[in-house]
mmJSON file of the N, C-alpha and C atoms, coordinates in Angstrom:
{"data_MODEL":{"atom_site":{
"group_PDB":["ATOM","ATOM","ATOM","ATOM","ATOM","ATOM","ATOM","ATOM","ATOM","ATOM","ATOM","ATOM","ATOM","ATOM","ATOM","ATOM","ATOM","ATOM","ATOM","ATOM","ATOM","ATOM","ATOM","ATOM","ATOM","ATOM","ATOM","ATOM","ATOM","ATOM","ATOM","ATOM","ATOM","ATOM","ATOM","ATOM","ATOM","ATOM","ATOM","ATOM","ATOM","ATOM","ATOM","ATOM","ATOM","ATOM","ATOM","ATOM","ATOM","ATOM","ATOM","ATOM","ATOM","ATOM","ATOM","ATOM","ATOM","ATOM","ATOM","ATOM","ATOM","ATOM","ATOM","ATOM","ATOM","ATOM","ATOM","ATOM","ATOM","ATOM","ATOM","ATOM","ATOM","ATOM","ATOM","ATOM","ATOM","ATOM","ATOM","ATOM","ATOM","ATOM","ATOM","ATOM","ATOM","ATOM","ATOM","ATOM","ATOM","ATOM","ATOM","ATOM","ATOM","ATOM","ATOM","ATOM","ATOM","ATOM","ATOM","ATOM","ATOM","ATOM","ATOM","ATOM","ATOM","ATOM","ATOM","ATOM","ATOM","ATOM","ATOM","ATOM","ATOM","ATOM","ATOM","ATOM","ATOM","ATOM","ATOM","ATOM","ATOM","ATOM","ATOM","ATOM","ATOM","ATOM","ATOM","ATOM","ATOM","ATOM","ATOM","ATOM","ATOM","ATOM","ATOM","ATOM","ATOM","ATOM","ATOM","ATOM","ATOM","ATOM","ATOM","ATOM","ATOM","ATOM","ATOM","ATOM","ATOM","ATOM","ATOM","ATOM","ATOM","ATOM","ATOM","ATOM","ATOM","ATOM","ATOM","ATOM","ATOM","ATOM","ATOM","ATOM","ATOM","ATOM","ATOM","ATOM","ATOM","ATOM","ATOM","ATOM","ATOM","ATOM","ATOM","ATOM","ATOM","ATOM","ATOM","ATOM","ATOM","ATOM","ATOM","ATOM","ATOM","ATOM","ATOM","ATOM","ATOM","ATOM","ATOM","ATOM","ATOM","ATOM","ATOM","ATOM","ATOM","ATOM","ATOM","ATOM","ATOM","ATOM","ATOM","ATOM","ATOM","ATOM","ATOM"],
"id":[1,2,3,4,5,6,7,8,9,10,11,12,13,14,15,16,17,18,19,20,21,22,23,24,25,26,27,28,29,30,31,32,33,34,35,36,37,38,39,40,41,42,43,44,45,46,47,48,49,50,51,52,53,54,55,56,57,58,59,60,61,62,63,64,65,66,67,68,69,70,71,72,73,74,75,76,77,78,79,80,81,82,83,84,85,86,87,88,89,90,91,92,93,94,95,96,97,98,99,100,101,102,103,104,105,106,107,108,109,110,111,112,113,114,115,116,117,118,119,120,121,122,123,124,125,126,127,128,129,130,131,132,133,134,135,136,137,138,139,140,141,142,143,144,145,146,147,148,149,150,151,152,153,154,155,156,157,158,159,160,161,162,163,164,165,166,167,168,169,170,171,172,173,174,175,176,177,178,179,180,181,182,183,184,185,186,187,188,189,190,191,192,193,194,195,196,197,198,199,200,201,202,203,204,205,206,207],
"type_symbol":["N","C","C","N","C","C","N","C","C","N","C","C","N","C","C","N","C","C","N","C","C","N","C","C","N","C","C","N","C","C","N","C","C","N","C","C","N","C","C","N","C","C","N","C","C","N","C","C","N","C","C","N","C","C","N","C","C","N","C","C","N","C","C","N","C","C","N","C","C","N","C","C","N","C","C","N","C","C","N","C","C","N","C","C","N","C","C","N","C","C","N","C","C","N","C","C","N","C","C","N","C","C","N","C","C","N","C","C","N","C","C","N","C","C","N","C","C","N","C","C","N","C","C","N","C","C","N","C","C","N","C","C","N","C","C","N","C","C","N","C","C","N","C","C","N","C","C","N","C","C","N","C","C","N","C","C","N","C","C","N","C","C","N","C","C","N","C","C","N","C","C","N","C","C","N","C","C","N","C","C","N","C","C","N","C","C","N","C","C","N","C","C","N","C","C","N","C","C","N","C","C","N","C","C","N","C","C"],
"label_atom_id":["N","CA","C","N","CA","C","N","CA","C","N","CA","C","N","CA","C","N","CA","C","N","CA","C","N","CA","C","N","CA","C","N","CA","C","N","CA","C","N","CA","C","N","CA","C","N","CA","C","N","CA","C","N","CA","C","N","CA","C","N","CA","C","N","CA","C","N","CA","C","N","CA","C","N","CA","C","N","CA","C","N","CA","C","N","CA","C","N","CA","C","N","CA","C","N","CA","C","N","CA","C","N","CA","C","N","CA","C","N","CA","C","N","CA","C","N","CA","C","N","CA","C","N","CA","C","N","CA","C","N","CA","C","N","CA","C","N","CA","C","N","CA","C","N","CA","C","N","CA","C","N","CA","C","N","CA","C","N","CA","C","N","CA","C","N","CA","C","N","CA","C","N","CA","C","N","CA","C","N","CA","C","N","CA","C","N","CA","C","N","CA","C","N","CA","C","N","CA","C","N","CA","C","N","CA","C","N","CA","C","N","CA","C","N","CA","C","N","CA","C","N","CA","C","N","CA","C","N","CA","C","N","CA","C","N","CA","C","N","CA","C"],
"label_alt_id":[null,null,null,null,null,null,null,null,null,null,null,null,null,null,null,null,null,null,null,null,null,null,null,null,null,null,null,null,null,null,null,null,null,null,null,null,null,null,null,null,null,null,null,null,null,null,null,null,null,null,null,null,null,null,null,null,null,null,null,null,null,null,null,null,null,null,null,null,null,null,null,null,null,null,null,null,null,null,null,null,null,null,null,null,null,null,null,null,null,null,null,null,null,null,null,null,null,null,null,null,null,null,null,null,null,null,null,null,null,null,null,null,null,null,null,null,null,null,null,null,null,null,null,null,null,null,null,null,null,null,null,null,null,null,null,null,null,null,null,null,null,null,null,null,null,null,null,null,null,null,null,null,null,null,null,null,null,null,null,null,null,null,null,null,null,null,null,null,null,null,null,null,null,null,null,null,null,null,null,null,null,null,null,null,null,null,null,null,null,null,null,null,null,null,null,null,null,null,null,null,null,null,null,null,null,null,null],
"label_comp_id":["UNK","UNK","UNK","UNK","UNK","UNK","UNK","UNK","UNK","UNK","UNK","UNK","UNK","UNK","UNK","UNK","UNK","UNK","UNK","UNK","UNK","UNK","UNK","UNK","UNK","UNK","UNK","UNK","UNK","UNK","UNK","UNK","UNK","UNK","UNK","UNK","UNK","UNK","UNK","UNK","UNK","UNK","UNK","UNK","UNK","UNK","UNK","UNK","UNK","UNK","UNK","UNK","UNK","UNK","UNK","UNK","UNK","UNK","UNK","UNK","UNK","UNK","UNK","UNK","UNK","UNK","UNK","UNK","UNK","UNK","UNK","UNK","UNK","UNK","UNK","UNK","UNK","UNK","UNK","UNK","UNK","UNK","UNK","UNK","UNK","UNK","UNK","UNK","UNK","UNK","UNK","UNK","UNK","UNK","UNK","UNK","UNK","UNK","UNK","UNK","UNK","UNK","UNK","UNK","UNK","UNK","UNK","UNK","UNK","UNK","UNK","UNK","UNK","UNK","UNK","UNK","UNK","UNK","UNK","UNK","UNK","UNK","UNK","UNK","UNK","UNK","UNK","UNK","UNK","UNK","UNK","UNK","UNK","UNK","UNK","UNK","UNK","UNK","UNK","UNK","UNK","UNK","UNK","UNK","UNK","UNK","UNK","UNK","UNK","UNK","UNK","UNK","UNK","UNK","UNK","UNK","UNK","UNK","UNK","UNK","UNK","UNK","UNK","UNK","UNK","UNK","UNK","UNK","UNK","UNK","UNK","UNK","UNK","UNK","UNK","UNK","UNK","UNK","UNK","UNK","UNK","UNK","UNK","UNK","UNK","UNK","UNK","UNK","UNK","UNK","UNK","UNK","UNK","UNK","UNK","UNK","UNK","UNK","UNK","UNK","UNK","UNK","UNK","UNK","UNK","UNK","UNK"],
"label_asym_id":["A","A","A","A","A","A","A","A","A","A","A","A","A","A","A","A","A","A","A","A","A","A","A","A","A","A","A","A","A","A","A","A","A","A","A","A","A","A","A","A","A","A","A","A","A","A","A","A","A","A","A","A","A","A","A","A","A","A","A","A","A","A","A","A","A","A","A","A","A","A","A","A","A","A","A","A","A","A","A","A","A","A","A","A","A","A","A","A","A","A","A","A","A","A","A","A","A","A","A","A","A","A","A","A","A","A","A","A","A","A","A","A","A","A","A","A","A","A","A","A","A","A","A","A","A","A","A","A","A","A","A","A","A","A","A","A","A","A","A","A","A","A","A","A","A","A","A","A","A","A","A","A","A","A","A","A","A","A","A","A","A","A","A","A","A","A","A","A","A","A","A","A","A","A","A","A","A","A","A","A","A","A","A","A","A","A","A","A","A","A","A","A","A","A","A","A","A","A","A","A","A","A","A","A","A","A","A"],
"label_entity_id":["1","1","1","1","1","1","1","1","1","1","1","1","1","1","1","1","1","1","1","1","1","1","1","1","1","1","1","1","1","1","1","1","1","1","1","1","1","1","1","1","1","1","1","1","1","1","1","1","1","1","1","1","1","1","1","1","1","1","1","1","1","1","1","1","1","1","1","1","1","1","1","1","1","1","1","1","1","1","1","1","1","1","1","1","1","1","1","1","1","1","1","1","1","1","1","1","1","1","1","1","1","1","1","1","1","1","1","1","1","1","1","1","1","1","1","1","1","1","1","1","1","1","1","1","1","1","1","1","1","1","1","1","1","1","1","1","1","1","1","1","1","1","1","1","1","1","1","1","1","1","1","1","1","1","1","1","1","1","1","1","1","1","1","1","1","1","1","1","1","1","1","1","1","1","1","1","1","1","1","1","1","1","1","1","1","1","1","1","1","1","1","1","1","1","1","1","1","1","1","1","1","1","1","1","1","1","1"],
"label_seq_id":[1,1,1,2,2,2,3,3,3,4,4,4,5,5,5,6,6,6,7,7,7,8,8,8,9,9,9,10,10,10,11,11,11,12,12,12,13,13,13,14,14,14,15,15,15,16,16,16,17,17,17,18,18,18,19,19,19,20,20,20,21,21,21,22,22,22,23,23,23,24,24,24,25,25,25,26,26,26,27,27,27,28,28,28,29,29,29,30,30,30,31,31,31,32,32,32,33,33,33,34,34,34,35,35,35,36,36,36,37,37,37,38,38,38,39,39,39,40,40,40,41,41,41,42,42,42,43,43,43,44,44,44,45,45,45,46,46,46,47,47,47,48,48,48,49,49,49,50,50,50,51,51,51,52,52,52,53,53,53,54,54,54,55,55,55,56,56,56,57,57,57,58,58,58,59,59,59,60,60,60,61,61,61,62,62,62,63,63,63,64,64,64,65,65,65,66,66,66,67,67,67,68,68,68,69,69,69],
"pdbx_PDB_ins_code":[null,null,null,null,null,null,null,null,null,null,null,null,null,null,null,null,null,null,null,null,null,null,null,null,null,null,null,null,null,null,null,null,null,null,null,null,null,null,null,null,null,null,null,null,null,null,null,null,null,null,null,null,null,null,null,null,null,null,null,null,null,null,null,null,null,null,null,null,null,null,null,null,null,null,null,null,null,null,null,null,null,null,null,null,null,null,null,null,null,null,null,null,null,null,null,null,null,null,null,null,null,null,null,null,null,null,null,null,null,null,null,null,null,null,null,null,null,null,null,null,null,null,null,null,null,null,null,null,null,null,null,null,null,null,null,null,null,null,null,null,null,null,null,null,null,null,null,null,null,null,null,null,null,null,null,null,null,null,null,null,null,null,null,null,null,null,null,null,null,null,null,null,null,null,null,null,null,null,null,null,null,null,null,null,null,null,null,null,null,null,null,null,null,null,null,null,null,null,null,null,null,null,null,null,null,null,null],
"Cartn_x":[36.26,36.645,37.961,38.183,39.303,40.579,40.698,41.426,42.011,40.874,41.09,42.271,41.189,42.275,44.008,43.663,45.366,46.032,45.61,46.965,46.611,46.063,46.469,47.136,47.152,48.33,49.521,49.476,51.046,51.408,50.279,50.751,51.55,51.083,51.495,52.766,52.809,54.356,55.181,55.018,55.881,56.725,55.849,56.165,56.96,56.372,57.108,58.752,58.994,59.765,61.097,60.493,60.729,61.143,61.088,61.294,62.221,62.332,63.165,64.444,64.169,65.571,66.25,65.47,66.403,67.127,66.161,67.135,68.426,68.331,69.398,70.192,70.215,71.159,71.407,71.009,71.161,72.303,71.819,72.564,74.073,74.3,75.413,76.133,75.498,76.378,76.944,75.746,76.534,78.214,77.774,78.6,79.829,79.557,80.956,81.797,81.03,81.401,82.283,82.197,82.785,84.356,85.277,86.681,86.514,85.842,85.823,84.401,84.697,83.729,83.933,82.946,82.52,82.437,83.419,83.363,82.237,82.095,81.222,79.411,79.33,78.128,78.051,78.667,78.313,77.814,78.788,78.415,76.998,76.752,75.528,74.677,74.524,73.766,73.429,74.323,73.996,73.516,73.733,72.824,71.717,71.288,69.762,69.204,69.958,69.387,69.119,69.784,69.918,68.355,68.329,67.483,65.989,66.193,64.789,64.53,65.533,65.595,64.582,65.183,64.363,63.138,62.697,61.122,60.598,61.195,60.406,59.822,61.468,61.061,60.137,59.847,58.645,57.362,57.106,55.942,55.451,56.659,56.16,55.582,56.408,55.835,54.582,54.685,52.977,51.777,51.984,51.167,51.024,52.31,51.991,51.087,50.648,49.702,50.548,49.521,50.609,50.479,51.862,52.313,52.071,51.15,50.897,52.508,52.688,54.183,54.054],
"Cartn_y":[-18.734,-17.362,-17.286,-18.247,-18.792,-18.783,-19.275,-19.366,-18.736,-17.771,-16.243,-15.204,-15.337,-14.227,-14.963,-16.297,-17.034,-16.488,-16.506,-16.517,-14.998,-13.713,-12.768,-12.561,-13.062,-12.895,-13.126,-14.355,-14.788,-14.056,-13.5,-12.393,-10.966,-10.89,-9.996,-9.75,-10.784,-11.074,-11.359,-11.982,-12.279,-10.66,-9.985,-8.707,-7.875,-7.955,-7.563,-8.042,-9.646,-10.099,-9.84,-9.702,-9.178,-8.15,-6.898,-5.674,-5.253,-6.414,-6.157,-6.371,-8.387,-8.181,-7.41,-6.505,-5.407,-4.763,-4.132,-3.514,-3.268,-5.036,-5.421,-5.694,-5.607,-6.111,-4.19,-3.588,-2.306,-2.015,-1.832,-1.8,-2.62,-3.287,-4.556,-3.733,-3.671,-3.339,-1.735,-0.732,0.237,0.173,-0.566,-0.724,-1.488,-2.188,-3.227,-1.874,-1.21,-0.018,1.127,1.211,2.246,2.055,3.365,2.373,1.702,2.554,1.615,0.703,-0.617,-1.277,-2.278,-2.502,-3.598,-5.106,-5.673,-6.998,-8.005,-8.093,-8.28,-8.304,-6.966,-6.338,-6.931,-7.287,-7.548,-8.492,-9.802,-10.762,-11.319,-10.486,-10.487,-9.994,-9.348,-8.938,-9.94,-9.896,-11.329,-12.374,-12.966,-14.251,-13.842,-12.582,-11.815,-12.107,-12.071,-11.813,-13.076,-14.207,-15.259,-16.623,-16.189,-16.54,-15.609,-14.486,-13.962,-14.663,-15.217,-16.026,-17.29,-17.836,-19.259,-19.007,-17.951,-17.272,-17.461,-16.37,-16.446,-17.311,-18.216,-19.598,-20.603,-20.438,-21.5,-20.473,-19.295,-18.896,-18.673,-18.804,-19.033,-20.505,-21.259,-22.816,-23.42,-21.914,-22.465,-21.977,-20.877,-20.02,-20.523,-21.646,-22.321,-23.61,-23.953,-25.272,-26.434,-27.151,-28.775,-29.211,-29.32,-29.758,-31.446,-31.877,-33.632,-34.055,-34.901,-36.056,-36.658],
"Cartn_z":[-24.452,-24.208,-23.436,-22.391,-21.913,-22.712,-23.629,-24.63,-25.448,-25.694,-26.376,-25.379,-24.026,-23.435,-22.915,-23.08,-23.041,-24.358,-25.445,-26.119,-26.518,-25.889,-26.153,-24.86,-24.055,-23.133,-23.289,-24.085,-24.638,-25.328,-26.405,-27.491,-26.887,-25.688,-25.248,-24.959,-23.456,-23.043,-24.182,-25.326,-26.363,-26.59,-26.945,-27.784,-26.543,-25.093,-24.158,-24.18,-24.468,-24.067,-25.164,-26.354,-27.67,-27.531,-27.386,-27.053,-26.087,-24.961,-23.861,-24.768,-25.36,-25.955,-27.02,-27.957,-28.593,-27.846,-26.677,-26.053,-25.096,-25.188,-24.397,-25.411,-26.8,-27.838,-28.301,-28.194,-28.409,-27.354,-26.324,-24.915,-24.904,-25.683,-25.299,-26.57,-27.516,-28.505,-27.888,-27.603,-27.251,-26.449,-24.841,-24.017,-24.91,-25.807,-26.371,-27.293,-27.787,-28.484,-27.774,-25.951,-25.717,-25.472,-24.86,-24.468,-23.422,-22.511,-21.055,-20.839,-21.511,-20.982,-19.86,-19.416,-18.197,-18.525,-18.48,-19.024,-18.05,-16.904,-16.13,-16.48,-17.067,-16.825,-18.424,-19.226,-20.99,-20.458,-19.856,-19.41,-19.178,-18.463,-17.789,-18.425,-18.835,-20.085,-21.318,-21.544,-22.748,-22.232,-21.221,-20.078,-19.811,-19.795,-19.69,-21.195,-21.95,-23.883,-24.166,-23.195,-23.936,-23.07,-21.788,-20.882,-21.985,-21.853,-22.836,-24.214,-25.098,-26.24,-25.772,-24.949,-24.457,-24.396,-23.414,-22.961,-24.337,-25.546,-26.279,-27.411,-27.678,-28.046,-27.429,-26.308,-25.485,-25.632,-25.553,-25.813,-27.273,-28.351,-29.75,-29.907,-29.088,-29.329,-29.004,-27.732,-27.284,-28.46,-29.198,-29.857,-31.154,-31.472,-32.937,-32.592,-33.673,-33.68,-33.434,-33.513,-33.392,-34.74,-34.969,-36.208,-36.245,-37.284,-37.25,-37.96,-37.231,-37.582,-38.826],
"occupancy":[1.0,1.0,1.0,1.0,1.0,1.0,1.0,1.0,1.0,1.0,1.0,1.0,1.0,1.0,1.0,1.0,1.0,1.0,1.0,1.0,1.0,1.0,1.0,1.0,1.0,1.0,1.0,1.0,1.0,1.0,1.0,1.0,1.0,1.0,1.0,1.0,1.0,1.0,1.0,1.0,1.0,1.0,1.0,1.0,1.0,1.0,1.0,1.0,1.0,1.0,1.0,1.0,1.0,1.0,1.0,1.0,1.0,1.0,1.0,1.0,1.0,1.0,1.0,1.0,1.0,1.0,1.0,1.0,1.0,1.0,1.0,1.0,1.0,1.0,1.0,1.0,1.0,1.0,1.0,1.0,1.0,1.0,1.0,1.0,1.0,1.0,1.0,1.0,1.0,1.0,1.0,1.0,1.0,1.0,1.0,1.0,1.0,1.0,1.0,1.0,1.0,1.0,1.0,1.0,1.0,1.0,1.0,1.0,1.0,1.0,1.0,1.0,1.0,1.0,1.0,1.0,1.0,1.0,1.0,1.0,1.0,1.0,1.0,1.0,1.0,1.0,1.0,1.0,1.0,1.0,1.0,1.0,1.0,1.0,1.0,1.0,1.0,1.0,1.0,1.0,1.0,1.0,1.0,1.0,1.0,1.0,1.0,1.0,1.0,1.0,1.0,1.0,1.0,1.0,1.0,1.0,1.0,1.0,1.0,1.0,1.0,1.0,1.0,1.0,1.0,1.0,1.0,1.0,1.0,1.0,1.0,1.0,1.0,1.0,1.0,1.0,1.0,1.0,1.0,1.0,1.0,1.0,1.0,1.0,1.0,1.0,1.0,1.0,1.0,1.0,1.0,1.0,1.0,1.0,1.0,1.0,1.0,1.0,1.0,1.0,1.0,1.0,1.0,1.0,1.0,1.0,1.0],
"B_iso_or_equiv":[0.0,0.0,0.0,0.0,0.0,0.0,0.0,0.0,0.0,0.0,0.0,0.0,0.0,0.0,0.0,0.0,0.0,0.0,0.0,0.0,0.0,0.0,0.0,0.0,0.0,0.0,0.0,0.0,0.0,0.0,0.0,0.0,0.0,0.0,0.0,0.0,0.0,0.0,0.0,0.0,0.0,0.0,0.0,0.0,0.0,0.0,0.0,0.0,0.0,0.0,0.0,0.0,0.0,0.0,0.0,0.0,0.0,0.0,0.0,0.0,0.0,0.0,0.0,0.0,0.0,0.0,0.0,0.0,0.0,0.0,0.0,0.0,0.0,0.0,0.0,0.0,0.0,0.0,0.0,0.0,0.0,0.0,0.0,0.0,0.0,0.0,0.0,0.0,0.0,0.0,0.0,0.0,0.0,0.0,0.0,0.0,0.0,0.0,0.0,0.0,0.0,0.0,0.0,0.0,0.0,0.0,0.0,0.0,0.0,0.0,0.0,0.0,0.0,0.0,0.0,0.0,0.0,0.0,0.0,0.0,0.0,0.0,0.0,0.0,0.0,0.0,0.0,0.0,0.0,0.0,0.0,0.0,0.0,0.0,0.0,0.0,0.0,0.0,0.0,0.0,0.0,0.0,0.0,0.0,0.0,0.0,0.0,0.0,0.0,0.0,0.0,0.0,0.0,0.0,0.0,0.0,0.0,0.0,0.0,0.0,0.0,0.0,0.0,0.0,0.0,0.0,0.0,0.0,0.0,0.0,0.0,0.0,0.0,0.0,0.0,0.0,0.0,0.0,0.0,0.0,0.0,0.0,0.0,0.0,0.0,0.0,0.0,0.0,0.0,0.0,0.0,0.0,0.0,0.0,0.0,0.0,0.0,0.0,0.0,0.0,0.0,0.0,0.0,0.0,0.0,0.0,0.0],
"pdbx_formal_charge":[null,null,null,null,null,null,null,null,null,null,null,null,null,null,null,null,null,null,null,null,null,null,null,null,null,null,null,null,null,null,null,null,null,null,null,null,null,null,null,null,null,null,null,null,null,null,null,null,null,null,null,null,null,null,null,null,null,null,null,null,null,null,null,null,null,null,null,null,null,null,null,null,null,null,null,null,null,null,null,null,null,null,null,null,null,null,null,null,null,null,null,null,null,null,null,null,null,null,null,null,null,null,null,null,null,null,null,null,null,null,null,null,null,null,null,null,null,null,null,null,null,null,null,null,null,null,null,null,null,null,null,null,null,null,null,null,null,null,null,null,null,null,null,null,null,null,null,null,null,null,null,null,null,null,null,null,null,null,null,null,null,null,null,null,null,null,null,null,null,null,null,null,null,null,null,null,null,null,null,null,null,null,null,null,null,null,null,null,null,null,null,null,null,null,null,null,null,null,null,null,null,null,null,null,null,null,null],
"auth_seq_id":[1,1,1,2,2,2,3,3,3,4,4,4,5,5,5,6,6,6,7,7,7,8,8,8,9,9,9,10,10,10,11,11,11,12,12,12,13,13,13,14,14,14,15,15,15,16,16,16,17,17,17,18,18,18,19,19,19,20,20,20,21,21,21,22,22,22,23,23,23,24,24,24,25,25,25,26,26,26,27,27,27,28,28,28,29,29,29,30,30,30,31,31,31,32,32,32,33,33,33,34,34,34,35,35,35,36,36,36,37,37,37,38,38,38,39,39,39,40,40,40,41,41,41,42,42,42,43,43,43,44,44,44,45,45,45,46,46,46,47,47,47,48,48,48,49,49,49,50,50,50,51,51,51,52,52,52,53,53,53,54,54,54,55,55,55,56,56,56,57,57,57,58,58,58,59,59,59,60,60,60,61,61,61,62,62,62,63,63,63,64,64,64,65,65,65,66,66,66,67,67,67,68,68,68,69,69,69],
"auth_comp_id":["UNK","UNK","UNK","UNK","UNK","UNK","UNK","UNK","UNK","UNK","UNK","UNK","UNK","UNK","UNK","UNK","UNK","UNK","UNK","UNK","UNK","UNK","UNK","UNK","UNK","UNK","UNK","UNK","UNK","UNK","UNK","UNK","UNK","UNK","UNK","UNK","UNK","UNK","UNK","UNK","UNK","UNK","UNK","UNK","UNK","UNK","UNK","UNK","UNK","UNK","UNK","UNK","UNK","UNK","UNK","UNK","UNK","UNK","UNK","UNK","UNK","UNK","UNK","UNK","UNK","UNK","UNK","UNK","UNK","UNK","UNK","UNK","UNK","UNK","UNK","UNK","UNK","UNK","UNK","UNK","UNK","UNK","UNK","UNK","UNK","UNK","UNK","UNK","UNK","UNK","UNK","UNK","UNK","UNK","UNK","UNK","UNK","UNK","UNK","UNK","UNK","UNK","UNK","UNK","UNK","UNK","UNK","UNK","UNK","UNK","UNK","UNK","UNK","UNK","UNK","UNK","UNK","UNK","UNK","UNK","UNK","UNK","UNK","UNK","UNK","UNK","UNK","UNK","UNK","UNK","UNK","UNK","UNK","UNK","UNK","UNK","UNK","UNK","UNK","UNK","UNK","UNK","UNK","UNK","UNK","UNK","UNK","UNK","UNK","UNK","UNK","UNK","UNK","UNK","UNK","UNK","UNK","UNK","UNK","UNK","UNK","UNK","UNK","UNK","UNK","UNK","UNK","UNK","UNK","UNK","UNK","UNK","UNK","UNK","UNK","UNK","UNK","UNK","UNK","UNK","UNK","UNK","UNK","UNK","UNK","UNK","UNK","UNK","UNK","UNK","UNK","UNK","UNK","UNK","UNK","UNK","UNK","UNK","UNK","UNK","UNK","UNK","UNK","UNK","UNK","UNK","UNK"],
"auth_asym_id":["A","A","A","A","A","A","A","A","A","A","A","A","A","A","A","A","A","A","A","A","A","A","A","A","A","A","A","A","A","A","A","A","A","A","A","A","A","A","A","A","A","A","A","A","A","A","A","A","A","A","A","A","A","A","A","A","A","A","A","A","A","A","A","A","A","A","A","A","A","A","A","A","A","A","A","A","A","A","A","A","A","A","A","A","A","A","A","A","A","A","A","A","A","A","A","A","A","A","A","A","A","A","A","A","A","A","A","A","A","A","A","A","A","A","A","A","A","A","A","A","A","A","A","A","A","A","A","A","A","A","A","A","A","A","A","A","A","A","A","A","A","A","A","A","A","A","A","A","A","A","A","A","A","A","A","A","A","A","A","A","A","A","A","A","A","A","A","A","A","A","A","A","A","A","A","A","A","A","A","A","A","A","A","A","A","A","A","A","A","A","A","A","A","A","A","A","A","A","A","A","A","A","A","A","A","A","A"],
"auth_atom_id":["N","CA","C","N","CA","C","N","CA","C","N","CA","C","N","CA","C","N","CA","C","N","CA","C","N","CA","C","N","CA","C","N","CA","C","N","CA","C","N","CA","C","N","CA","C","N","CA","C","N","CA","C","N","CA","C","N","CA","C","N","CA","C","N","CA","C","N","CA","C","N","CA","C","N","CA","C","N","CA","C","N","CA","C","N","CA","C","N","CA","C","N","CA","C","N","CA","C","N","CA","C","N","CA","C","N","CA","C","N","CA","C","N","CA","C","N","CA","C","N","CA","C","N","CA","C","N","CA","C","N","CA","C","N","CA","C","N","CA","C","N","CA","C","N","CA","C","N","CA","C","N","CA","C","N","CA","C","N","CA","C","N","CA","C","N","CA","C","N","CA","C","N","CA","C","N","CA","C","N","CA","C","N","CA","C","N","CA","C","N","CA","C","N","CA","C","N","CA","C","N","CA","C","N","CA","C","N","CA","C","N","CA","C","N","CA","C","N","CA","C","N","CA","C","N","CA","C","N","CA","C","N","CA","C","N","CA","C","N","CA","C"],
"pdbx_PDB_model_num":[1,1,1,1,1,1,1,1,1,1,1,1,1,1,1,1,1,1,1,1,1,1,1,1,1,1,1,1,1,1,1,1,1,1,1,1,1,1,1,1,1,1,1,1,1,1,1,1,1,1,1,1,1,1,1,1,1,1,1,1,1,1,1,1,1,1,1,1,1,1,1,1,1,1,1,1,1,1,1,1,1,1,1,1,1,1,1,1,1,1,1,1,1,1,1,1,1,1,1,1,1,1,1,1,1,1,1,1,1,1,1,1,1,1,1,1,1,1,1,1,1,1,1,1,1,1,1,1,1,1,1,1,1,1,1,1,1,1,1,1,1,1,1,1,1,1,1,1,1,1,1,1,1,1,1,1,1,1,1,1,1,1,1,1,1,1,1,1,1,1,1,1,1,1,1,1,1,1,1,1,1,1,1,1,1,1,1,1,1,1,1,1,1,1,1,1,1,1,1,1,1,1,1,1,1,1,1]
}}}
């Protein structure tokens, strides 16, 4: 039962983590779109999109099976 509620937790945070990053790719594109943008704050932004990429690549890895060699 243990088990069950682990990977609907992962399922969870996944979709959380998922969701954050659209909207930080929504958000980046807006700001890259205006005249006055914040070169700083893209920056940083995309190091947020890209740190959430990892998250969700390690919690897909946990949620797939083990692939036999």
């Amino acid at each position: 039962m243990k088990f069950l509620n682990d990977v609907r937790t992962l399922h969870l945070r996944l979709l959380e983590l998922e969701s954050e990053h659209r909207e930080l790719d929504h958000l980046i594109a807006q700001l890259e779109s205006a005249d006055s943008c914040d070169e700083l704050q893209i920056r940083r932004l995309k190091k947020r999109k890209l740190q959430l990429k990892d998250q969700i690549a390690q919690i897909q890895m946990q949620l797939q099976p083990d692939v036999p060699a």
